[in-house]
BAPA-682168 format. One line per field, with one value per residue (C-alpha): y, z, x. Coordinates in nm, 2 decimals, padded with zeros to 4 digits. Each point is the difference from the previous one (the first is absolute). Layout:
% residues N
py: c(Y|...)
pz: c(Z|...)
px: c(X|...)
% end
This chain:
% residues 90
py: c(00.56|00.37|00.26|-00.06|-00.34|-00.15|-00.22|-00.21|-00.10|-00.32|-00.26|-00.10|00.40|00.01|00.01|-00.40|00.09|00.12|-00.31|-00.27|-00.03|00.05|-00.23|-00.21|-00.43|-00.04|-00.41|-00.24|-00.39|-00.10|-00.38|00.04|00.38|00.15|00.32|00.33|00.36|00.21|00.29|00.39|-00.03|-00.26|-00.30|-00.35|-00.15|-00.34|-00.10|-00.30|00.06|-00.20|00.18|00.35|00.18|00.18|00.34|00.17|-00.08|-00.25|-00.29|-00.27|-00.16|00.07|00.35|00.08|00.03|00.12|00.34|00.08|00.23|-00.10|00.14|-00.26|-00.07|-00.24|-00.24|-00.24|-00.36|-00.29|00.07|00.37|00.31|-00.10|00.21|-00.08|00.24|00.12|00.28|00.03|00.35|00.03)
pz: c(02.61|-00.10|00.23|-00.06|00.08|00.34|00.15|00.09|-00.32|-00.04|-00.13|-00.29|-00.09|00.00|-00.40|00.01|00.06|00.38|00.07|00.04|00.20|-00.32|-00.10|-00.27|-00.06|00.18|-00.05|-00.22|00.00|-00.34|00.10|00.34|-00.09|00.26|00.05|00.23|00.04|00.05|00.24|-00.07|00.36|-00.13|00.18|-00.18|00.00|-00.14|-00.22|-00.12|-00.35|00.08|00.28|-00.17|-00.13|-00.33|-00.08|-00.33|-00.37|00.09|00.17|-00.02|00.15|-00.30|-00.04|00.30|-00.05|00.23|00.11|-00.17|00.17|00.27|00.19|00.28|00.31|00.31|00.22|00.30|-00.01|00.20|-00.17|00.07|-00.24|-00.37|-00.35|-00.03|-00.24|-00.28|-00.32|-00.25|-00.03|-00.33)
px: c(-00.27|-00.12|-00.05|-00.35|-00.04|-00.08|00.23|-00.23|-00.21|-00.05|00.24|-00.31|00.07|00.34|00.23|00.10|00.39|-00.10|-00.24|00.32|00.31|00.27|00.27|00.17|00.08|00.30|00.04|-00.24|00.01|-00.19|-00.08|-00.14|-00.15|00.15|00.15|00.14|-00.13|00.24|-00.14|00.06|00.13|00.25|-00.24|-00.01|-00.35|-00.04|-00.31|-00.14|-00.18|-00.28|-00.11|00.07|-00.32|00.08|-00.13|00.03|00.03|00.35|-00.10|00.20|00.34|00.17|-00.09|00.20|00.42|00.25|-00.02|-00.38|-00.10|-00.31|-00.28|-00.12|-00.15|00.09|-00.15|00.11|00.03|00.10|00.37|00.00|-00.08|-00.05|-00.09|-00.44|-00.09|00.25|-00.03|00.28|00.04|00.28)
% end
């Protein structure tokens, strides 16, 4: 962010890059649409396709490859933390 922009703007106001937690495909299992987000931090979070809302113009298991690039967003489940919202951002 500028100098001239709050830090505390809100997330609907924000360029689309600063709106996600970043990281790319680490692992993808084509049959059961499956996969692994590999964290900036270096964290693996599993995701089911499925469950996974899309955002953008690319919106579908086959648009993602190993190490695209990603924007995404987390939630909890009964298994632990998984990918619920996903944006390819190559």
């Amino acid at each position: 962010m500028g100098a001239d922009e709050p830090a505390d703007r809100p997330i609907e106001e924000r360029p689309i890059a600063e709106r996600f937690y970043r990281g790319h495909i680490l692992r993808l299992s084509g049959g059961r649409q499956t996969g692994v987000v590999r964290s900036l931090s270096g964290k693996d979070i599993p995701f089911t396709f499925a469950f996974v809302e899309m955002l953008g113009d690319k919106r579908r298991f086959e648009d993602l490859h190993v190490g695209t690039s990603i924007g995404y967003d987390v939630s909890w489940t009964s298994r632990g933390l998984r990918v619920s919202l996903m944006r390819i951002l190559d």
